[in-house]
C-alpha positions, 0 to 999 in steps of 0.5 A: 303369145297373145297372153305373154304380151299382156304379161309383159304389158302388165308388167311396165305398167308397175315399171319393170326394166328389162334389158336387151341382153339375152339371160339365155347366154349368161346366166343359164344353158340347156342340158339333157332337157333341163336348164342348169346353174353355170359358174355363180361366182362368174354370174354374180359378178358379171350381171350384178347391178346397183339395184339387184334384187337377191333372190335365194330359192329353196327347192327340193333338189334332190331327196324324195322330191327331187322330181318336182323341185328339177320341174320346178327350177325349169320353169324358174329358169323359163322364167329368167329367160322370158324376162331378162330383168338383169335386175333379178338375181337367182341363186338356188339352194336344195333342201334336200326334201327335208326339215334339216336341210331346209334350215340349212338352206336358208341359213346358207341364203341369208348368209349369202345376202338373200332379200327375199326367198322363194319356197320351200315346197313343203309345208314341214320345211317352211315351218322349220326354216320359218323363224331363221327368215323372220329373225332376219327380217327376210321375206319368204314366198312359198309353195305350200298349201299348209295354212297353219305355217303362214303368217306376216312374212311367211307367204304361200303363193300355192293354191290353198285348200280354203280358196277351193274349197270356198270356190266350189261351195258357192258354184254348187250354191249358185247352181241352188244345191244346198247340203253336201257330203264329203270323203277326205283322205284321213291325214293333215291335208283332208282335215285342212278341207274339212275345215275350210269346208264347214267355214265356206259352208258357215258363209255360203249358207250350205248344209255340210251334212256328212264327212267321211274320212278313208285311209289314204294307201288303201283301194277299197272304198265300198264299206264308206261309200255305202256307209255314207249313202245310206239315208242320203240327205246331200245333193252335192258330194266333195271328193279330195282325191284324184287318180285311181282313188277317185275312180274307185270311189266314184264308182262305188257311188254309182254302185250304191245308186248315188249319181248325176244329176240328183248328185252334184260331184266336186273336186279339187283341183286335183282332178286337173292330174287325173284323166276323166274324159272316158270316167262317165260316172263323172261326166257333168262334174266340176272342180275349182283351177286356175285359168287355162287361158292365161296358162297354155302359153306356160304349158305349151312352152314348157312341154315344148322344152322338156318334153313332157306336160308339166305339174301344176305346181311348177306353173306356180314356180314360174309365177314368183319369179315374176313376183320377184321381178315385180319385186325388184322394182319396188322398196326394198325397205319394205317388200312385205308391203310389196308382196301384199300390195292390194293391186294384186299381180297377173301372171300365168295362173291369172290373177292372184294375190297374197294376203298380209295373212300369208295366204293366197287368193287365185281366181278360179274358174270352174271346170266340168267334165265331158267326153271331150275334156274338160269344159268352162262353166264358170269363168275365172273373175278377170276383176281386181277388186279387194279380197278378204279370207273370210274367216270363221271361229269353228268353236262358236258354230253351234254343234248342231250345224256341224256334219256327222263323221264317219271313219274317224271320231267326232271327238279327235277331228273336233279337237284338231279343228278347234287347235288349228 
């Protein structure tokens, strides 16, 4: 409760109005564990205010994602309860995990008088809806991590591949290591990674030495593994996969003599899905996440709600909300200044901000893996201090500083870092 209280501080310090009147009662009810939408017309009216803020949420509903977009509207809706800012008014509307129905759905919300929009989740459902808010001059904070969909006025409140990446870069730096290898899944996601790896290693003066990129639906690691172990010229290795992949690739490292603590492992924060306390191979490794001490309270609420331990994602679901809310006390004229204000927020992931660029910026702490769970080793920054992408023009590095690529052409990871 001790974080939730200085959530609340943090909030009337930026002028956040509540109300006394329990949003629990009118706006939402708990239903075969999930709190559901009741009567939006009755809702709209009854709670309605001179000042309210409208919100549209775009989530997946139902379609392929369905799970996670239900996870989702739950810790919104945790959200609304905690607040009771009669000033914030929710109404949601599915995508139905799709492009198409992304359109429609934010169509459907800007119609329907949306200020501001929460989501999509996925990066191929903001780009399609993209051009409706913009035309409309509606802002849009979103879920996904695909940095290529976001500009001014098309925001992600996700965690960024970039700011891990750059995260864990500089731990491994700081910790005086100083050539890395990395394997990546060979899709869009991986190729993000690599790109944000050679550009934090550009920055933190880290030798990025070798990349190799494996099919994502497939086990069998061994013939990349030992290909990139061969001649190992890295003290540090970057594995951008959890579950039973990152098991199996760990261990085929171990195989091939490749192991703490002449090696440095790092991950994503990914690894935070996966249970490695029993993985010894991995014991000593790190990754980047937002901070668990300002997200147990959300955590332990949630499970106790729904019975279950919730994703990371719906953490940050729970965070627009009080994004919005802030929101709601601001100009409405301008809520794009609102949203990448230089104070940044606080919220159940820490501190964060948003850039005018659409990308985030969370600070992260770094995690290492014991038998015992995972433990701090280099806390999340609690300071407010202006923050700056660091960006850096792959064309102009010169070739000679780029790593080998194994798995996939130089030619072909090339021209997709040069055009994205």
């Amino acid at each position: 409760m001790q974080v939730l209280k200085k959530i609340a501080l943090f909030f009337l310090v930026f002028g956040l109005v509540s109300c006394n009147s329990s949003l629990t009662d009118n706006r939402i009810k708990l239903q075969d564990q999930r709190y559901e939408v009741v009567d939006y017309d009755t809702i709209n009216h009854s709670m309605a205010t001179e000042n309210t803020l409208n919100v549209g949420v775009l989530l997946p509903l139902s379609g392929k994602a369905s799970d996670i977009g239900q996870g989702m509207q739950n810790a919104m809706f945790m959200a609304l309860d905690d607040l009771k800012n009669n000033r914030l008014m929710l109404k949601f509307y599915d995508t139905k995990s799709s492009e198409t129905g992304a359109i429609q759905a934010a169509q459907k919300a800007i119609n329907e008088g949306a200020e501001l929009i929460l989501g999509p989740l996925m990066g191929e459902e903001v780009k399609a809806m993209a051009s409706i808010a913009l035309s409309e001059d509606v802002p849009v904070v979103s879920f996904t991590t695909s940095p290529q969909v976001l500009q001014k006025g098309i925001y992600s409140i996700g965690l960024l591949n970039g700011e891990q990446i750059d995260r864990a870069v500089s731990y491994a730096v700081s910790q005086n290591k100083t050539r890395m290898a990395m394997l990546v899944p060979d899709n869009n996601s991986g190729l993000n990674i690599v790109k944000a790896a050679i550009m934090s290693a550009e920055t933190n003066n880290m030798k990025l030495t070798k990349v190799a990129f494996y099919n994502p639906n497939r086990m069998d690691f061994s013939s990349i593994v030992k290909e990139l172990s061969s001649n190992p010229d890295f003290d540090t290795v970057l594995i951008a996969d959890n579950g039973n992949r990152l098991k199996s690739i760990a261990s085929m490292f171990a195989y091939n003599d490749i192991m703490y603590p002449d090696v440095l492992f790092m991950g994503t924060s990914a690894w935070d899905n996966t249970n490695l306390s029993k993985e010894t191979i991995l014991y000593h490794s790190v990754y980047p996440m937002v901070s668990k001490s300002y997200g147990a309270y959300f955590a332990d609420k949630y499970k106790k709600t729904f019975a279950e331990q919730p994703k990371t994602i719906y953490s940050f679901a729970y965070d627009s909300v009080l994004l919005a809310s802030i929101l709601s006390g601001k100009n409405r004229d301008d809520l794009n200044a609102g949203i990448t204000g230089k104070s940044g927020f606080i919220g159940v992931n820490g501190f964060f901000k948003i850039l005018p660029t659409g990308q985030s910026f969370h600070s992260l702490e770094m995690l290492e893996i014991t038998k015992d769970g995972t433990k701090v080793v280099s806390p999340a920054s609690r300071k407010n201090a202006d923050f700056a992408m660091q960006e850096v023009d792959i064309r102009y590095i010169p070739y000679d500083n780029l790593p080998k690529f194994y798995g996939k052409s130089s030619s072909e990871v090339l021209s997709w870092l040069y055009n994205n």
